[in-house]
Steps between C-alpha positions, in 0.01 A plus 500: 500500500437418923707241577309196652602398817398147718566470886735824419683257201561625120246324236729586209231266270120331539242624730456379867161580532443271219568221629275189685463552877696200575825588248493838678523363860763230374735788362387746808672178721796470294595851432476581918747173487720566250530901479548557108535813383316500178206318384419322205142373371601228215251561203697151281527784173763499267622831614498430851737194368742721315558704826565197719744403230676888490531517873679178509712633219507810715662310818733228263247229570468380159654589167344482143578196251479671172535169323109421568172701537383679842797248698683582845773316676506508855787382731399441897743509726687135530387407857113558345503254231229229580185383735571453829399271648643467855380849535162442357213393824128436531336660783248290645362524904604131533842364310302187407245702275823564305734247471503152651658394796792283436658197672715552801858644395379541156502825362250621295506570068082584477522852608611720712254637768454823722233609778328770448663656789851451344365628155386841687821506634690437170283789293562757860867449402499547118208679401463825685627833305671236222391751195619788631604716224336266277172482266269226632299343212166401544429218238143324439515175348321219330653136518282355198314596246268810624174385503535121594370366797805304553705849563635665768561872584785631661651864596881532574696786606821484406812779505695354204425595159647234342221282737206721292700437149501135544144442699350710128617197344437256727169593601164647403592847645342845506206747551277210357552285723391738786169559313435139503620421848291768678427447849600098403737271735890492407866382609656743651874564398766751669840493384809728542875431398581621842724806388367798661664842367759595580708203467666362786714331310587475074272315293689224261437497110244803629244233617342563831459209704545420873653118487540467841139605622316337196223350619197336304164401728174378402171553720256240327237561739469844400665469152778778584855469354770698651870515308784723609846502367513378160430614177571172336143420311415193708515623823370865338260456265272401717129385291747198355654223755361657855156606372429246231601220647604568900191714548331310210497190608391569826179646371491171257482311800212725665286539155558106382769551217843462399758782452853304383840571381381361097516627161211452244501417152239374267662217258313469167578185288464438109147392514412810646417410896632779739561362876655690753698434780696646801854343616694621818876468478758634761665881414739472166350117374375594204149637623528840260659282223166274529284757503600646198653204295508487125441166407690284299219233389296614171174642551553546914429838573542639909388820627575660805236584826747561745857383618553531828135495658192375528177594639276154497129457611235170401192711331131385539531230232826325733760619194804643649573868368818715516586885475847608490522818796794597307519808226832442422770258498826540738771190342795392575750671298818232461447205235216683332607554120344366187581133558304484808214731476526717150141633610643696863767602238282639272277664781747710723640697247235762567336647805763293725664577846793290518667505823866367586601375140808610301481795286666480157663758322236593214224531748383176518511218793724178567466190726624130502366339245514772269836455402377392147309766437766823549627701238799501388719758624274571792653544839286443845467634820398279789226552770791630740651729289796254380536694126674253210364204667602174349405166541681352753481737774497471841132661508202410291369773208211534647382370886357134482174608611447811248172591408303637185179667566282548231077526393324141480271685175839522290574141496500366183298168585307646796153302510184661364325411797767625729285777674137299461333606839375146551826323478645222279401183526775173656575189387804383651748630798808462473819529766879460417825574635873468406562159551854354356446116598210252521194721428386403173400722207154526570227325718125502573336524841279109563215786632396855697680395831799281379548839269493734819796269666666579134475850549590510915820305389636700232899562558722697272851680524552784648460827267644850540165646502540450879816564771593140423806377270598187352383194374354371821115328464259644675158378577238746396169429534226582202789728407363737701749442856649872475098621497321294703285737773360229708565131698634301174275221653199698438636599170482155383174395685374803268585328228391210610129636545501668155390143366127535566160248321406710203827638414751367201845487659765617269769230448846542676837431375863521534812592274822491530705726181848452753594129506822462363695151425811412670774742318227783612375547191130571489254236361247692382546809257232724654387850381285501179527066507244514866251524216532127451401393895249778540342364220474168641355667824249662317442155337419356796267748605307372188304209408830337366658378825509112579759422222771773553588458906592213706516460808790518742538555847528886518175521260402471133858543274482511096478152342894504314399649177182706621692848441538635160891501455450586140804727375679554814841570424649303707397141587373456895595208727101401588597255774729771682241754430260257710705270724403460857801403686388306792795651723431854400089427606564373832744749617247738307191377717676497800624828445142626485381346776781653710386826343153504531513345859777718603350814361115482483478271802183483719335699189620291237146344334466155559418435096861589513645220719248251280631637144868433661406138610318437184817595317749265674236215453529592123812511464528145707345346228679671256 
């Protein structure tokens, strides 16, 4: 058989020739750059799969978990663990297209920026001859269903196979995708671990990486993402965080829609009325718990859309519609077990790629919060190696920020309407954080733009899905601070101009699962018992509405005794649930004007500064 060559490289699979004119001058670029030595044209097929999965067998990548069906375990090395974000730009011609300009001796949380002169200086120092010795994979992929018009195309090359293994779950990939794309627009996507063969220096756990060059930048203005240096899936698989929401929500902002950091679910109640809605929470606050909650209250039934993103566009009729990008789900490992979400437990014990949890001794996988759940008699390994490893330890089992990866298709509540091309239709936002004090349970926006200043002044602790550690509050706009590609002013002035004549506004509220009383202990018992306020969201999306709120002076709160607290276990303290401590507020208000004005400054909308003033009057008559 002749052996296909292109620009004098190997094509060890898929045809060159084959391919659109503009995917053939985007890899033509990026192998002169790069300098692979093998080429590979991703076709998405279940074979193609099973020999991503034996070459990282092959190099000690991954190992089998015999306990479960078609499952791999992964361990990165431990500097590549997590986004990063201090390494993570936007590359814009002026640094005010990117992130706002803050105050004088103020340093800026909204984004990092780079010029494009820097950036070319940045990929001149990482990029060229980085896959020497190495395959580069060319990957064509859709984010959302294939066929809507709300989806976008995008091609990455990538020289990690563990990249292709996890971008066939979380993404429409493959040889169809090509077909449909012909000589179509899409966001284009280079990546390399930055380990160029041969080594220059040993590789820990086997995982190539390149910590101290990693280096994530985003060119919205020619939707390009560029990542060197980590393998770690969100600075590596590149169609979820940069494209769908970096990239994403800079072409929301050109095309008139919203790309956000939300899950989807549609809620169905016992008389039969399906609703659904989208909520944006901070990394590790429950979002993938939400998204796939079993519900405690008879005759509630939720199905999962999506739980990390959403894709969110008015159609011709002014009813706001949502796709989830997203072909797959990539959770949080840690407190996942059958308490908190039995459906991810039932869903990842097939077709999963778990990376940097504990391995157990019959095959299987261990993490806090699964201490319930392991056999007796079973010893486990942690994700450094540490073999007997008891409870106790210095280390964790498995690293706080551990990750399943699995197919969206194989969840066990996954919507019907999941992939509908047209979307699903809104009825309520909602934003949240991890508040411990004076943030009540749950509360309702007083309308569109008072709902907006909700969402810009969402705060939350700090997760290990990012660098940061600790339990220190962070504010976090629309939950969406980590991915914002553009001036956070003009991110809320888009908002802001979403609310157009002719269009009906989905309702916007807050919760709060995280308040705890004064020994720390939390207020609220959360997981499967959310049913309860979602249910009285969705009931005020409905014709039912004056006699279940009241007003206060953060918005619309229940009426005491407008949740159903039928058959909770254990009684709840209403008042503590909803108390607005009049200390807490003003230090809260203040703090978010110091925030805002600090941060967003000359940019900051002035519906902003109003909502603010509007909420001290409030709370002056309080």
């Amino acid at each position: 058989m002749k052996q296909v060559t292109f620009k004098g490289i190997t094509v060890v699979r898929g045809e060159v020739d084959s391919l659109p004119e503009k995917v053939l001058a985007f890899l033509e670029h990026d192998v002169e750059l790069c300098q692979p030595s093998f080429i590979h044209i991703c076709d998405g097929s279940d074979e193609e799969n099973r020999l991503m999965l034996d070459i990282l067998m092959a190099d000690e990548i991954i190992q089998t978990l015999p306990k479960y069906e078609n499952c791999v375990l992964a361990h990165t090395d431990p500097r590549d663990v997590a986004r990063v974000e201090s390494k993570t730009f936007i590359c814009t011609q002026l640094q005010r297209e990117a992130v706002p300009l803050p105050k004088s001796g103020v340093k800026g949380q909204l984004g990092n920026w780079m010029s494009l002169r820097d950036l070319e200086t940045a990929i001149q120092e990482r990029f060229p001859g980085c896959m020497k010795g190495r395959t580069m994979y060319l990957l064509a992929y859709c984010m959302g269903p294939m066929g809507s018009p709300l989806s976008k195309f995008g091609i990455q090359v990538t020289d990690s196979a563990y990249v292709v293994a996890c971008m066939r779950i979380m993404t429409r990939m493959g040889k169809q995708v090509l077909d449909a794309m012909g000589d179509g627009d899409f966001v284009r996507c280079l990546h390399s671990v930055g380990c160029p063969l041969p080594l220059k220096e040993p590789l820990q756990r086997n995982w190539p990486c390149n910590p101290k060059l990693t280096f994530i930048a985003h060119k919205t203005a020619t939707n390009e993402v560029m990542s060197f240096g980590s393998g770690y899936g969100g600075n590596s698989l590149l169609g979820k965080k940069c494209f769908s929401l970096r990239i994403g929500s800079a072409i929301a902002r050109r095309e008139g829609w919203l790309a956000e950091h939300m899950l989807i679910v549609g809620v169905t109640n016992p008389e039969g009325v399906k609703r659904y809605l989208v909520a944006a929470f901070p990394s590790q606050c429950g979002k993938t718990n939400l998204a796939m909650l079993t519900a405690t209250l008879p005759g509630y039934k939720v199905e999962c859309v999506g739980d990390d993103i959403a894709w969110m566009r008015f159609d011709e009729k002014g009813q706001l519609r949502a796709i989830n990008p997203e072909n797959g789900f990539f959770g949080v490992c840690p407190g996942t077990n059958y308490k908190t979400n039995p459906v991810a437990m039932q869903m990842i014990k097939k077709n999963t790629i778990f990376t940097n949890v504990a391995r157990t001794s019959d095959g299987g996988v261990f993490w806090e919060g699964l201490e319930k759940d392991l056999p007796e008699g079973v010893t486990i390994t942690s994700w450094l190696g540490e073999e007997n490893w008891q409870p106790g330890s210095d280390h964790p089992a498995a690293h706080p920020n551990s990750r399943f990866c699995t197919p969206a298709g194989q969840c066990p509540t996954i919507d019907p309407n999941w992939e509908d091309p047209a979307g699903v239709p809104i009825d309520a936002i909602i934003f949240g954080g991890r508040r411990p004090v004076g943030i009540p349970l749950v509360y309702e926006s007083l309308n569109w733009q008072h709902g907006v200043f909700v969402g810009a002044t969402v705060s939350s602790e700090a997760t290990s899905a990012a660098e940061y550690a600790g339990h220190e509050v962070m504010h976090d706009p629309f939950s969406a601070r980590p991915f914002l590609s553009y001036n956070a002013g003009d991110y809320i002035n888009h908002w802001l101009e979403m609310e157009m004549p002719g269009r009906r506004m989905p309702k916007i509220f807050h919760v709060n699962w995280f308040r705890r009383d004064s020994k720390g202990q939390f207020l609220w018992p959360g997981f499967g018992e959310n049913i309860r306020v979602l249910d009285w969201i969705l009931r005020r999306c409905s014709n039912e509405k004056d006699d279940i709120a009241e007003m206060s002076p953060i918005g619309f709160i229940p009426k005491q005794g407008s949740i159903n607290m039928d058959g909770l276990e254990n009684p709840v303290d209403w008042k503590k649930l909803f108390d607005l401590p009049k200390d807490f507020w003003i230090a809260e208000m203040d703090n978010i004007e110091k925030y805002l004005t600090d941060q967003i400054n000359e940019d900051l909308p002035r519906e902003m500064i109003k909502e603010i003033e509007d909420l001290r009057q409030r709370f002056n008559q309080f």
